[in-house]
C-alpha positions as CSV (number, residue, x, y, z in Angstrom):
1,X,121.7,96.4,107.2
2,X,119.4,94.6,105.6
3,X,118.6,91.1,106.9
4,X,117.4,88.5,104.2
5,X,115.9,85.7,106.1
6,X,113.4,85.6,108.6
7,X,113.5,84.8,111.9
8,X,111.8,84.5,115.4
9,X,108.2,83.3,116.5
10,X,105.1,84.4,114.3
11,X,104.0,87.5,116.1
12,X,101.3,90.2,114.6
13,X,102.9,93.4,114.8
14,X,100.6,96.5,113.9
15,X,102.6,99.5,112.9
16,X,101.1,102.8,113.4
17,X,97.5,100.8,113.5
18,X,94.7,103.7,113.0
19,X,91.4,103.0,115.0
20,X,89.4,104.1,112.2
21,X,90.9,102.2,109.1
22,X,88.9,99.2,108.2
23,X,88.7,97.8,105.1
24,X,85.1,96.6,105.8
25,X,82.9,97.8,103.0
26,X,81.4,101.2,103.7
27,X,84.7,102.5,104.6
28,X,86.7,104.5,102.0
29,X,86.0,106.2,98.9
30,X,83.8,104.7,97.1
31,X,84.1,107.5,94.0
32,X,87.2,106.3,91.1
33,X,87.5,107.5,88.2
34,X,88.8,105.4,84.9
35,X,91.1,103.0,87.4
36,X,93.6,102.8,84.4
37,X,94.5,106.9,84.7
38,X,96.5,108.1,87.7
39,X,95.0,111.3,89.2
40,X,97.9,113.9,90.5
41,X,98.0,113.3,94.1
42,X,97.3,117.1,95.2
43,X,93.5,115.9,93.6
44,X,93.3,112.9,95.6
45,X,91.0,112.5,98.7
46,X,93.7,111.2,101.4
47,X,92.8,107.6,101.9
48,X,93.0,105.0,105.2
49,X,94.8,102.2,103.2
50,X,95.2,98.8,105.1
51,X,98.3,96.7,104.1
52,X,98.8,92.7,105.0
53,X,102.6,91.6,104.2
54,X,105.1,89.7,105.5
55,X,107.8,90.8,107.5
56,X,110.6,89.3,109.8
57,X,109.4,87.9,113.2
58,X,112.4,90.2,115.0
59,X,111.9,93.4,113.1
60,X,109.3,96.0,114.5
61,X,108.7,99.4,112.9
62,X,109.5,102.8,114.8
63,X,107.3,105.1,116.0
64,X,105.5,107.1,113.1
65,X,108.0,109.9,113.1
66,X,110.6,107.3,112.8
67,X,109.3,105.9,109.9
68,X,110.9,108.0,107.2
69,X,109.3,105.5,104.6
70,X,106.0,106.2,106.0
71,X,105.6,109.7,106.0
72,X,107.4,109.7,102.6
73,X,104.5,107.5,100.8
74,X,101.9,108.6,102.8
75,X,102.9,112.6,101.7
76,X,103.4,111.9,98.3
77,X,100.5,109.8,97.3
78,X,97.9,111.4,100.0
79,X,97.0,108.4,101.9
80,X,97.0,107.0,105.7
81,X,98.6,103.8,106.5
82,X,97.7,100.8,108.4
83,X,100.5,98.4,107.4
84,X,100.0,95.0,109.8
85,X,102.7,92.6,109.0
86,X,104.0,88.9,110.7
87,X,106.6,86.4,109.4
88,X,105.5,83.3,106.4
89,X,104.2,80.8,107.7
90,X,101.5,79.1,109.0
91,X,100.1,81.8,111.5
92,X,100.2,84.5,108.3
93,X,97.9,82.3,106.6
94,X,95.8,82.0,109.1
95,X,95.0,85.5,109.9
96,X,94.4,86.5,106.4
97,X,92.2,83.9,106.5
98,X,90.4,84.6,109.5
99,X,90.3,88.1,107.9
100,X,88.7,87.1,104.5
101,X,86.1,84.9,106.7
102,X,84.9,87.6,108.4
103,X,84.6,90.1,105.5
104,X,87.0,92.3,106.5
105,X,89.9,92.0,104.0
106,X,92.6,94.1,104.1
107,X,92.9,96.1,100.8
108,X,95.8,94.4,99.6
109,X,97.6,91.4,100.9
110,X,100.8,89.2,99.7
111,X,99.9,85.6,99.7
112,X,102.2,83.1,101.1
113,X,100.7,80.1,101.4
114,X,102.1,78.2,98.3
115,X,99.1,77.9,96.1
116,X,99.7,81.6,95.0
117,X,96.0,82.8,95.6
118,X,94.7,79.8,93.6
119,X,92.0,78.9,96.1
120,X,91.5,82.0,96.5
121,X,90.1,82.6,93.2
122,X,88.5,79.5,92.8
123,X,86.4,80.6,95.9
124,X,85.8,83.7,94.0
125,X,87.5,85.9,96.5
126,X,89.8,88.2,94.4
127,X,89.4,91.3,92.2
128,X,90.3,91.7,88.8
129,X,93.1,93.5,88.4
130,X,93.6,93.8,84.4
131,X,92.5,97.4,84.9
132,X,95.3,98.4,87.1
133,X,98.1,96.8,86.4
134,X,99.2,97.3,83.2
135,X,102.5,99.0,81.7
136,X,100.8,102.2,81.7
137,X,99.6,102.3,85.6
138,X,102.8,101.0,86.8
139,X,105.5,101.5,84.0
140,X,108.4,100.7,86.7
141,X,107.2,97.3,87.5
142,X,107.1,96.2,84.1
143,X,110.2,97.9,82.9
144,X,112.2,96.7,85.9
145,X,110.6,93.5,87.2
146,X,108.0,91.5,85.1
147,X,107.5,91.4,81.5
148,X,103.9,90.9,80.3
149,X,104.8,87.6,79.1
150,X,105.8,86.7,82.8
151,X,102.5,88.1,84.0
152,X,100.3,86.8,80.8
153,X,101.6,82.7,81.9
154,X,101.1,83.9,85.8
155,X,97.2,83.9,85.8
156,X,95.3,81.3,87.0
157,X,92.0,79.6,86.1
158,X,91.3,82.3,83.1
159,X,91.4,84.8,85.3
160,X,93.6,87.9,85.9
161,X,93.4,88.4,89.2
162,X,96.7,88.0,90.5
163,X,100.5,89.6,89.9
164,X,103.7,88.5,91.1
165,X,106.2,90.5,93.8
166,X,109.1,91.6,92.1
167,X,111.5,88.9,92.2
168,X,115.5,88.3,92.0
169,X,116.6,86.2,89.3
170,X,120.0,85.7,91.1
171,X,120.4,82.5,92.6
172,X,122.4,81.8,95.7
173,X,121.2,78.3,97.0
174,X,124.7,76.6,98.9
175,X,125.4,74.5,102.0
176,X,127.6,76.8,104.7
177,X,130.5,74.5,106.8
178,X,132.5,75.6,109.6
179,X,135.9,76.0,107.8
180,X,137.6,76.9,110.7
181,X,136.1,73.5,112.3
182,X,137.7,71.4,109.1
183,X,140.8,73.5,109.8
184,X,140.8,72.1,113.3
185,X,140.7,68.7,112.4
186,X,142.4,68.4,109.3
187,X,139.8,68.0,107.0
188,X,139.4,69.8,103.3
189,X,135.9,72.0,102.4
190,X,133.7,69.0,100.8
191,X,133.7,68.4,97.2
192,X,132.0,65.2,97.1
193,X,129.1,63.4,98.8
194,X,131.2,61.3,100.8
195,X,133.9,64.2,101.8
196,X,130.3,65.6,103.3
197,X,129.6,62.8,105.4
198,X,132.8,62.6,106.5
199,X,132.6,66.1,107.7
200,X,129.7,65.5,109.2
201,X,131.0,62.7,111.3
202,X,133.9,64.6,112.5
203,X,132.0,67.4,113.8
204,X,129.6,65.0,115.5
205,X,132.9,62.4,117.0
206,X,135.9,64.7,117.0
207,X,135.3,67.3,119.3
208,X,135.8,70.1,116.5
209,X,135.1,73.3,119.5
210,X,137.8,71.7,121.9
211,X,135.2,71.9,125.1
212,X,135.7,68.0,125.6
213,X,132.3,67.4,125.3
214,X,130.2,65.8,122.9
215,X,128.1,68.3,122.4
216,X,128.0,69.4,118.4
217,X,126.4,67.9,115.3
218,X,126.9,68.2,111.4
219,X,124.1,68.7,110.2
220,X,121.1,70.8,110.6
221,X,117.8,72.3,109.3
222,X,114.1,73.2,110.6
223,X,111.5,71.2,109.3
224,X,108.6,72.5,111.8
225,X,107.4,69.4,112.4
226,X,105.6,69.0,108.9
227,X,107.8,66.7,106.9
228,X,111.3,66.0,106.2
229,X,112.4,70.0,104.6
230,X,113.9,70.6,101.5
231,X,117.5,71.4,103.0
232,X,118.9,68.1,102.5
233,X,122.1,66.9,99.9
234,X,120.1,63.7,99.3
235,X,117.7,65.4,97.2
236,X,121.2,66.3,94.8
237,X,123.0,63.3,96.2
238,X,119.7,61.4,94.3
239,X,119.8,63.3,90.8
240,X,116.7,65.8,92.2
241,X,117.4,69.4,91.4
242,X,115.3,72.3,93.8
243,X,112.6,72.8,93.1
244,X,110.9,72.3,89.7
245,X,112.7,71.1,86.9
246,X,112.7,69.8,82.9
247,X,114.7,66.4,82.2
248,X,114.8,65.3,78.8
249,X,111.6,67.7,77.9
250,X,109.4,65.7,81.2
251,X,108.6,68.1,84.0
252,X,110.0,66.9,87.3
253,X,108.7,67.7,90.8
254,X,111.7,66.8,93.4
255,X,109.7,65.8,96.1
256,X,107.2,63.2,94.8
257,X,109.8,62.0,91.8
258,X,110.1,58.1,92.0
259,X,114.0,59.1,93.2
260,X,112.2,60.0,96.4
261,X,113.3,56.3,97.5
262,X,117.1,56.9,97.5
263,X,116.7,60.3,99.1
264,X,114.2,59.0,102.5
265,X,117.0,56.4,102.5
266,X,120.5,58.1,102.3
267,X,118.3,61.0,104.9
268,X,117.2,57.8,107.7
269,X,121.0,56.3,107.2
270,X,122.4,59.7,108.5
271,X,119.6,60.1,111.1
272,X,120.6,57.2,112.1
273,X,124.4,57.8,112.6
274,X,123.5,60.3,114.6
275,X,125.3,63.0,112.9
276,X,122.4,65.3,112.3
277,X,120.5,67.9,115.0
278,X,118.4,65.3,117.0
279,X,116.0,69.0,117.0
280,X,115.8,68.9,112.9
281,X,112.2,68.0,112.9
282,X,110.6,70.1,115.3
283,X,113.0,73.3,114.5
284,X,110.8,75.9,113.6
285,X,111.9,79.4,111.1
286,X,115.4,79.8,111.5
287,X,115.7,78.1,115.1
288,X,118.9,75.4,113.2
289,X,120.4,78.6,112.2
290,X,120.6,80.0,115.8
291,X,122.0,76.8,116.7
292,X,124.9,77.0,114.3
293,X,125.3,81.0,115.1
294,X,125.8,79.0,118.7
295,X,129.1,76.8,117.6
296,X,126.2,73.7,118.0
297,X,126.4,72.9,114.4
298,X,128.7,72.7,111.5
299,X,126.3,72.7,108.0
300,X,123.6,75.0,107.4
301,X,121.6,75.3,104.1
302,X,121.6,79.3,102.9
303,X,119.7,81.1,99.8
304,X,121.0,84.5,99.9
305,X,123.7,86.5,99.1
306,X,124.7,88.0,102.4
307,X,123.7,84.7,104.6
308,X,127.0,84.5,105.8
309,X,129.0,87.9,105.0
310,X,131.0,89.9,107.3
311,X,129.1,93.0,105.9
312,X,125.7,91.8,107.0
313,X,125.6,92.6,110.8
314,X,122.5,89.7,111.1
315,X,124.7,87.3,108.8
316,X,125.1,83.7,110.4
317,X,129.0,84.4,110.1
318,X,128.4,88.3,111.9
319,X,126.0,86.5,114.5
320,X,128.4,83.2,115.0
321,X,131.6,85.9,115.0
322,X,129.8,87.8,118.2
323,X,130.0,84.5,120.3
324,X,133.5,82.8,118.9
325,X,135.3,85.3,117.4
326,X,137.4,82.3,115.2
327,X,134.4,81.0,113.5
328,X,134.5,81.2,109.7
329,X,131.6,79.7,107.7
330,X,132.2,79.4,103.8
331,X,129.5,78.2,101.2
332,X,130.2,74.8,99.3
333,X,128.2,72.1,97.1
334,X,129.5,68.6,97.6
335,X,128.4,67.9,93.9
336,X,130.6,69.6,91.4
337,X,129.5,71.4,88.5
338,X,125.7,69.6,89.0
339,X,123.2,72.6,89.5
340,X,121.3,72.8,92.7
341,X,118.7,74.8,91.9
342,X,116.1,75.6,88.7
343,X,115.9,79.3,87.3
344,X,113.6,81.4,89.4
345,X,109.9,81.7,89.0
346,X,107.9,84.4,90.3
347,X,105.7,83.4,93.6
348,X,103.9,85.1,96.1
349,X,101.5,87.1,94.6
350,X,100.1,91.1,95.6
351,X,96.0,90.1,96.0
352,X,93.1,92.6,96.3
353,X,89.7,91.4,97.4
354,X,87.1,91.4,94.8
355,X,85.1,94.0,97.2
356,X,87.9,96.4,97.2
357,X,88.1,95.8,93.5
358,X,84.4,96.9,92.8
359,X,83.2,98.7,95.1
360,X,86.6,100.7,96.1
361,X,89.0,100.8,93.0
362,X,90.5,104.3,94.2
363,X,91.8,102.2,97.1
364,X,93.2,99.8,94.1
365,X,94.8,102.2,92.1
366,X,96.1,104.4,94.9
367,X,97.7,101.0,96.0
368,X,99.2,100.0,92.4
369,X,100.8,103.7,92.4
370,X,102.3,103.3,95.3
371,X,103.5,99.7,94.7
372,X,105.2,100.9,91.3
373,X,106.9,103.6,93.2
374,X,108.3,101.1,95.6
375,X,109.3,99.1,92.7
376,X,111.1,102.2,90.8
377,X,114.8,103.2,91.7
378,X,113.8,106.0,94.5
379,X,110.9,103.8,96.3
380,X,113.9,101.1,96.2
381,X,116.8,103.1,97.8
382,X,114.4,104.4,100.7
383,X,113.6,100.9,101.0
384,X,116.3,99.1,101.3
385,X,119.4,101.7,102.3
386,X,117.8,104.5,103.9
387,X,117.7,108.6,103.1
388,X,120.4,109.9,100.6
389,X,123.0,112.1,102.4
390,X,122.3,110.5,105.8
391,X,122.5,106.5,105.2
392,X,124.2,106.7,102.0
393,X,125.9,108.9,99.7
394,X,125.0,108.8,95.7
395,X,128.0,109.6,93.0
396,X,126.0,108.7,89.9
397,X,125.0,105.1,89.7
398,X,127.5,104.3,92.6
399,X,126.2,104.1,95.8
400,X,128.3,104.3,99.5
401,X,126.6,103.1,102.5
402,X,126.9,104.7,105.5
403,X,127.0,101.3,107.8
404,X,127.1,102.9,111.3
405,X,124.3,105.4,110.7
406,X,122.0,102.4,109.6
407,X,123.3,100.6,112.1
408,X,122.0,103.2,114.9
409,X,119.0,104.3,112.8
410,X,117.7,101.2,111.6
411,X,119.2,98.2,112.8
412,X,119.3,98.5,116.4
413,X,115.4,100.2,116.1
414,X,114.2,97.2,114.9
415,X,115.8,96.5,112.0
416,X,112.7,98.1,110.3
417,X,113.5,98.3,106.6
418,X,113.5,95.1,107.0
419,X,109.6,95.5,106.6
420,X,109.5,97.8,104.1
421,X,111.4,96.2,101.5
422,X,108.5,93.6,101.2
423,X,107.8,94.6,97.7
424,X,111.1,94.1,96.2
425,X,114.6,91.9,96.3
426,X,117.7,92.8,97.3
427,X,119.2,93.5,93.5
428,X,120.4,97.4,92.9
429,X,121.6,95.5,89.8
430,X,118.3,95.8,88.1
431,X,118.6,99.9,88.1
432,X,122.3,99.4,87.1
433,X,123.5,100.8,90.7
434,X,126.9,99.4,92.0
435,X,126.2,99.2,96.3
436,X,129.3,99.8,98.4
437,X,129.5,98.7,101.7
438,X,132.9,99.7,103.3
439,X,132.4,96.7,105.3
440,X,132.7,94.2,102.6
441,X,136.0,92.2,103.2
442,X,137.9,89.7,101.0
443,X,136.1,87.2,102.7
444,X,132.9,88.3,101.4
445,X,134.5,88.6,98.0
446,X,135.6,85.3,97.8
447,X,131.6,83.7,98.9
448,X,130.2,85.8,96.4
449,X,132.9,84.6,93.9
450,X,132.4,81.1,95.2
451,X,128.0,81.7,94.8
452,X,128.6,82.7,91.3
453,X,130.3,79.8,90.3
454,X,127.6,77.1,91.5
455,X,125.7,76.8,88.2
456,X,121.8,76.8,88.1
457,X,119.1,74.3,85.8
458,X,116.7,76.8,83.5
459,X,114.0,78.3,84.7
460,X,110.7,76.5,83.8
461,X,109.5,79.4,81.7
462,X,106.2,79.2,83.0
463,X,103.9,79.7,86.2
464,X,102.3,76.7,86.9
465,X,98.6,76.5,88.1
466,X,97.2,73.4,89.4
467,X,93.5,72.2,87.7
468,X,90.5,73.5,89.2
469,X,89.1,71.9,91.8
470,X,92.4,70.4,92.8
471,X,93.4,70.5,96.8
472,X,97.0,71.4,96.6
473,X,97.3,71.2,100.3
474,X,95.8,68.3,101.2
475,X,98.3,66.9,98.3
476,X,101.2,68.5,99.8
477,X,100.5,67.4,103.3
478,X,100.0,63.7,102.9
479,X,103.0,63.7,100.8
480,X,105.0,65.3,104.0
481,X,103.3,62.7,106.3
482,X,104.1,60.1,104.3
483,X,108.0,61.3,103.5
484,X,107.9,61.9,107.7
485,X,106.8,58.3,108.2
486,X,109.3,56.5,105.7
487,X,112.4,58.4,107.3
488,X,111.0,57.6,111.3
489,X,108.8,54.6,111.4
490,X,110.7,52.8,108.4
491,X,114.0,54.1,108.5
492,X,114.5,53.7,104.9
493,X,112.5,54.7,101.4
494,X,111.8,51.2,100.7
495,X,107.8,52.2,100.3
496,X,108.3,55.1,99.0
497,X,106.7,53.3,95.5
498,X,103.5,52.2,97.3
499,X,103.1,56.1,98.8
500,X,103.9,57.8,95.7
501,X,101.4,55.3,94.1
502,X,98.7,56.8,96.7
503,X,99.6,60.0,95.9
504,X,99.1,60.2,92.2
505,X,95.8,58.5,92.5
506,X,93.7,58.7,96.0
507,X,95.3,62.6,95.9
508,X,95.1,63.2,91.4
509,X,98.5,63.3,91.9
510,X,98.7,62.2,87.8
511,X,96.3,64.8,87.2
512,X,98.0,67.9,88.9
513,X,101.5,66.7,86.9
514,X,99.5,66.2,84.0
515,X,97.8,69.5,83.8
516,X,101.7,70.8,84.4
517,X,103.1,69.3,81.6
518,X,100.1,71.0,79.6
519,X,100.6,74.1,80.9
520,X,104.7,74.0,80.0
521,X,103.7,72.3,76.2
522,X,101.1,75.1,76.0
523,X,103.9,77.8,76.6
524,X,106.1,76.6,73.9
525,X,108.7,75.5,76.2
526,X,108.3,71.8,75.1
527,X,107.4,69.6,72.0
């Protein structure tokens, strides 16, 4: 059904692309009324509306009369669709880029390229929005999703021109293992660091798939060849908690804290036992997950519920199952009751241009309509499990899946709600809906049981912005180089104090920390 984590090669995919939608100025209405009011949609002049979001790199939506979600928005709020979509990462970035260099934006995008649309507005690019979203344009955003204190501490440089995707507040951040592997060779799950490593060496030495070759590694992850990744149990192992976190009231950044040193060097020693994918560093999207799907590898990082559930057909455990029917991968954290995660803070933002904004704002508010639909109950079931009566059946607040019908419908056509869905997570929870899939087994039971028991750090409690002027990139990017460097050149995270000294002062590394801690006193969260 519906797949949670992207895969495959960054491809530009245009569904049901429209010769004559552009979002070019001169195109469009350019007649609005008071934004803030919604007009009844049998007044509205049917508009071309040009969406840029992210979508998996394997899914591909149907042809037009396919798309039941398609000709369901574009009936009801009297518009035309141009929806182009490609998988985070660095080619998504580039092409809105490309697009916002060339004045042709499209007339809302979803940013993904970890600054949250900072540069963006710093470069003066985005639209005000503080006439369009508000709890009486989209009343099912707020009452579901974000408060307006979430949205208030969201904006960045003074100005509101930004709001986040609805986001999941569930946390399900674990390391997968091959149980039927530690079965093999007489090894219990992991419950400490050094139970992991041993694992780990097994699976490299002992032969755990019985070919007779030496073929299989312990541990894996894709890095893209742009730093070390964020998968690893060293940053735990080390005290360093994902992502963001408070210790003893002092905001904490995990990967440029001084700890840094004891992570680079526990990551080079088990480089250098040879017990992780030689192809870590260069992996690219979910390229170490195929691997362990393959029998190639026995630990995987996962963040999301149905990563390895029998009941999710494109689940590591479904995809692994397909090949070697024995294979049974259960979640685990080798560190106790220690958290592994921070509370959830809302990223990614929905963007309109500042042209769209003021010269087209019934392209804006059109938009916001139909992004509060998508984030009420019935833009959320079409979403995410189909049409009532044929993908699902509804008794109340109870809904029953109809896995073989998605399956042929949507699935095998491209997995396309997979698309779709862009606007909000995969939690029925929020609309107090209870989601049965006849396909969930014991076995998925017990991983969700075993998710909800790994305890999380709080949430933050605040967006953070970094100070104007300040190149988050470039920051980001030597500190990846220099973490790369440590772990291949140096083998070890001995000068891991001289970098970090270079990056909180040749790259104001002080100052965007500073101007964090600032932000979270300025909140109330600290003294």
């Amino acid at each position: 059904m519906k797949r949670t984590w992207k895969t495959g090669t960054a491809l530009l995919l245009a569904g049901a692309m429209l010769a004559a939608c552009s979002a070019k100025e001169g195109n469009g209405s350019t007649k609005s009324a008071d934004p803030a009011k919604p007009a009844e949609s049998a007044a509205k002049e049917k508009l071309p509306l040009r969406l840029f979001i992210d979508g998996p790199g394997s899914a591909l939506l149907p042809p037009e009369q396919d798309d039941f979600v398609k000709q369901a928005i574009e009936k009801k709020f009297n518009v035309k669709l141009q929806i182009e979509y490609m998988p985070i990462g660095d080619d998504y970035t580039k092409k809105i880029n490309a697009y916002l260099t060339s004045n042709d934006p499209p007339d809302m995008w979803r940013d993904t390229n970890g600054d949250g649309g900072s540069k963006y507005a710093l470069d003066g690019l985005l639209g005000d929005m503080s006439k369009f979203v508000t709890p009486q344009a989209m009343p099912n955003y707020f009452k579901y999703w974000v408060d307006e204190t979430t949205l208030q501490r969201y904006q960045i440089h003074s100005q509101f021109v930004r709001a986040p995707i609805p986001y999941s507040k569930e946390i399900y951040r674990a390391w997968y293992i091959r149980k039927d592997w530690l079965d093999k060779l007489g090894l219990p799950v992991p419950k400490t660091y050094d139970d992991y490593m041993q694992a780990l060496r097994a699976f490299t030495n002992n032969d755990p798939d019985g070919n007779g070759k030496k073929d299989t590694y312990g541990f894996s992850l894709a890095a893209g060849g742009d730093g070390i990744g964020l998968d690893w149990p060293e940053y735990r192992k080390n005290g360093l908690i994902f992502a963001t976190f408070l210790e003893n009231g002092q905001f904490k950044d995990m990967q440029t804290d001084p700890r840094m040193e004891g992570v680079l060097s526990d990551i080079a020693k088990a480089i250098g036992e040879g017990v992780v994918d030689p192809d870590w560093f260069l992996n690219k999207s979910m390229q170490h997950v195929d691997k362990a799907a393959q029998g190639k590898v026995g630990v995987v990082l996962g963040t999301t519920k149905d990563f390895a559930l029998d009941s999710n057909p494109q689940s590591l455990q479904s995809k692994t199952k397909a090949i070697l029917p024995n294979a049974d991968w259960v979640p685990f954290t080798p560190f106790g009751d220690a958290p592994l995660q921070s509370g959830i803070a809302p990223a990614n933002p929905f963007l309109f241009h500042k042209n769209i904004v003021e010269k087209q704002p019934e392209k804006v508010k059109r938009i916001t309509e139909i992004l509060d639909w998508l984030a009420g109950e019935e833009g959320y079931l079409l979403t995410h499990y189909g049409q009532e009566g044929k993908h699902y059946t509804r008794e109340g607040k109870t809904i029953t899946l109809k896995p073989d019908v998605i399956q042929a419908d949507i699935v095998k056509k491209g997995d396309w709600l997979t698309i779709w869905d862009f606007f909000t997570p995969e939690t029925p929870s929020v609309f107090g809906l209870n989601v049965i899939d006849p396909r969930q087994t014991d076995r998925d039971r017990a991983i969700l049981k075993t998710l909800a028991s790994i305890p999380s750090a709080p949430f933050l409690g605040t967006s953070l912005t970094p100070p104007a002027g300040f190149d988050l990139a470039a920051f980001r990017k030597r500190q990846r180089e220099l973490q790369a460097k440590a772990v291949f050149e140096e083998k070890s995270g001995k000068n891991w104090p001289a970098y970090r000294e270079e990056l909180m002062g040749k790259y104001s590394g002080s100052k965007l920390f500073d101007a964090y801690a600032e932000q979270i006193k300025a909140a109330g969260l600290v003294k």
